[in-house]
Every structure is written in C-alpha cells, then in structure tokens.
N, C-alpha and C positions, 0 to 999 in steps of 0.2 A: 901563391897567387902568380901565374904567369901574366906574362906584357900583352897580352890579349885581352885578359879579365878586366872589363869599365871598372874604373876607381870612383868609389863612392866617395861625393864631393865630403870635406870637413865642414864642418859650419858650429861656432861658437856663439851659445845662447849670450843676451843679453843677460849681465849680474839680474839676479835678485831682489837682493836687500835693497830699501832706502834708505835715506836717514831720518831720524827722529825729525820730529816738526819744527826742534827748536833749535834746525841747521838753517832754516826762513827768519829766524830771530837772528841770530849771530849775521848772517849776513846783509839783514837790513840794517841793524843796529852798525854795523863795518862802514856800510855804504851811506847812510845818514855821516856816521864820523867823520866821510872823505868830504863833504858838501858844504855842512856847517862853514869852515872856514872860509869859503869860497863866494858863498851866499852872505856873510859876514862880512866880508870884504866888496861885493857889491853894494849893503846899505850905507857901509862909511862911506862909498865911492859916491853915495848919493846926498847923504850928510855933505861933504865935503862940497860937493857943487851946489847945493842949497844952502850953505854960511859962507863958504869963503872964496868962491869964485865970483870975478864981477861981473860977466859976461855967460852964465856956465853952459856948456854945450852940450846936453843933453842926448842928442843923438846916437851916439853909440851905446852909452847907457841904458836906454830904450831901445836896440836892439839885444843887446847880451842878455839883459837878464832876464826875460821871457823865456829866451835859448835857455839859459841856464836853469830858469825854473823847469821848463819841461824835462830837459836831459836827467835832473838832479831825480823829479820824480816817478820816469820811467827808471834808471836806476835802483832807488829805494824802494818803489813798489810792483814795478814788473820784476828785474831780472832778480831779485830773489827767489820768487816762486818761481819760477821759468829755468831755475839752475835746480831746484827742489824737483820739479819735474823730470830734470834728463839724470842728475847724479843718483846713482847706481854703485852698489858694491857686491863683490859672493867673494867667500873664502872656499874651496871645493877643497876636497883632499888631494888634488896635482896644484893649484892655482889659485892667485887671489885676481880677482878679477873687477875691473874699476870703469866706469864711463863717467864722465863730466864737462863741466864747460856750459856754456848757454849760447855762446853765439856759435864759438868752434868749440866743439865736440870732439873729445876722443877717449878709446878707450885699448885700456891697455891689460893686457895679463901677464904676470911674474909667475912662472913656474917654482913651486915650492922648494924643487931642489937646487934651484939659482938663489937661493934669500942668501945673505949676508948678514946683515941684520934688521930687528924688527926697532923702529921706533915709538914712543907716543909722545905728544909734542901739547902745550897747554897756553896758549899766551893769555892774558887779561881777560878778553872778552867769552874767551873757551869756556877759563875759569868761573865766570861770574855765572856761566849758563849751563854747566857743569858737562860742558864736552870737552872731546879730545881729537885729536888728526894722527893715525896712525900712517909710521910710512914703513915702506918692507922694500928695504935695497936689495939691489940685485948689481950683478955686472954688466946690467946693460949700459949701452952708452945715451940710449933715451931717458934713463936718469931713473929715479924710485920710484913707485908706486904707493899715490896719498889716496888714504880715505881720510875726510875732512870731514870736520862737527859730528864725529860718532856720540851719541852721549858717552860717560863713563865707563860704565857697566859693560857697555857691547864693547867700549875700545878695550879694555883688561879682554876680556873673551877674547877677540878678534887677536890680540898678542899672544895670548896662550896658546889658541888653536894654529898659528901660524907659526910660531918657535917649537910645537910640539911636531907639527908637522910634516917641517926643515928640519928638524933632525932625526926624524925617521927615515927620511929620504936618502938616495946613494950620491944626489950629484954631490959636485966639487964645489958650486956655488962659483964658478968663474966663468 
C-alpha cells in the first residue's frame, strides 16, 4: 500500500454477548444490601426523636429521607436494568471484548496474545445465583478486563476459550 492509498478507517464492533438476566438479580439484590442499613438507620433516627428527644427537630429528618428513599430506589430499580442494557461481552479469536458501566461507560479489549492470566471469581451473592465474573489480565496499565455475573456454564466456556486461545497465540503477553 503506498502513502497515497486512503486508509480505510478501523472501527470495532460493539461485544455481542449479554449477560444472563440473573446479572439484574445479583445486582439489585448488591444494591438493596448497600440501602438496608442506611434506611435502617434513618427509622432509629426517627424512633429516637419520637421517644427520647424532648424537643425533637424533625427538619432535617424530613428532608433526607425522601432523598434517600428516592436515591435508594432509583438505585435498586433503575440502575440495575440500565447496566443490563449497556454491559456487553465477545471473546473473538484475537480479543475479549467488554463494555459496561451505566452512568460511565467503557469499553475495553485485551488482545489474546497479551493474556497473562485468566481468572473466575465467585463471592456469596454470585454463588447463591450461580454466576461467576471472569477476568483475563493482561499488561496493560488500565488494569484487567472483567466480565461480571456470567452464569456458570458460560464463565467455565469463556476460560477455556480464552486460555486455549492465549496459548495458541505468539505474543509474549507483556
């Protein structure tokens, strides 16, 4: 190709895959667990000013926690589905390819022959709903690339395909 020939732009599809429906559980179930104590702690705050204040000042209390109710249920019932909607995953045979976030958005691809290693990761609530969060380091300095609340089944796939991959590959992984 000589320096005269127009270079035909690159452009990198959005991933594919979604994840399973019960990535909208794990996460509202996550984001209920953060509120609970919070919303806990505003009815003692109210208990408390209804028994044993003698004066009680009520004012701020009737501001927060309206805030806090709405915040608590945009939370728990939007940004669930609204990170269901943008998270994105594809494993291709060069790249694993990942988009997520709900408010900020990003998306990133690990070149198969940069993997270092592949992880899969399970805490409590993964477990109870039987996913897993796959992550495949690399050397970059923007850090690893996660795919979060895979069910099971796709995450084992998604490490096979991905370690079988990387090692057919030439780079050096650095």
């Amino acid at each position: 190709m000589s320096d005269s020939t127009p270079r035909r732009p690159f452009t990198v599809a959005d991933p594919a895959e979604k994840l399973g429906p019960r990535a909208v559980t794990l996460w509202t179930v996550a984001a209920a667990l953060l509120w609970v104590p919070i919303l806990i702690g505003l009815v003692v705050w109210a208990v408390l000013l209804a028994t044993v204040a003698e004066r009680p000042l009520w004012t701020p209390l009737l501001i927060l926690a309206p805030i806090a109710l709405v915040v608590a249920a945009v939370h728990v019932l939007v940004v669930p589905r609204w990170r269901y909607a943008v998270h994105r995953w594809e494993v291709s045979d060069t790249a694993v390819y990942t988009r997520t976030g709900w408010f900020d958005q990003e998306r990133r691809i690990a070149p198969l022959n940069r993997v270092q290693t592949v992880d899969t990761e399970r805490g409590p609530l993964e477990r109870a709903l039987g996913l897993a969060t796959v992550t495949v380091t690399t050397a970059s300095s923007a850090g690893a690339v996660r795919i979060a609340a895979l069910d099971l089944e796709t995450a084992d796939r998604v490490v096979a395909r991905v370690t079988e991959a990387a090692a057919r590959s030439r780079g050096d992984a650095t």
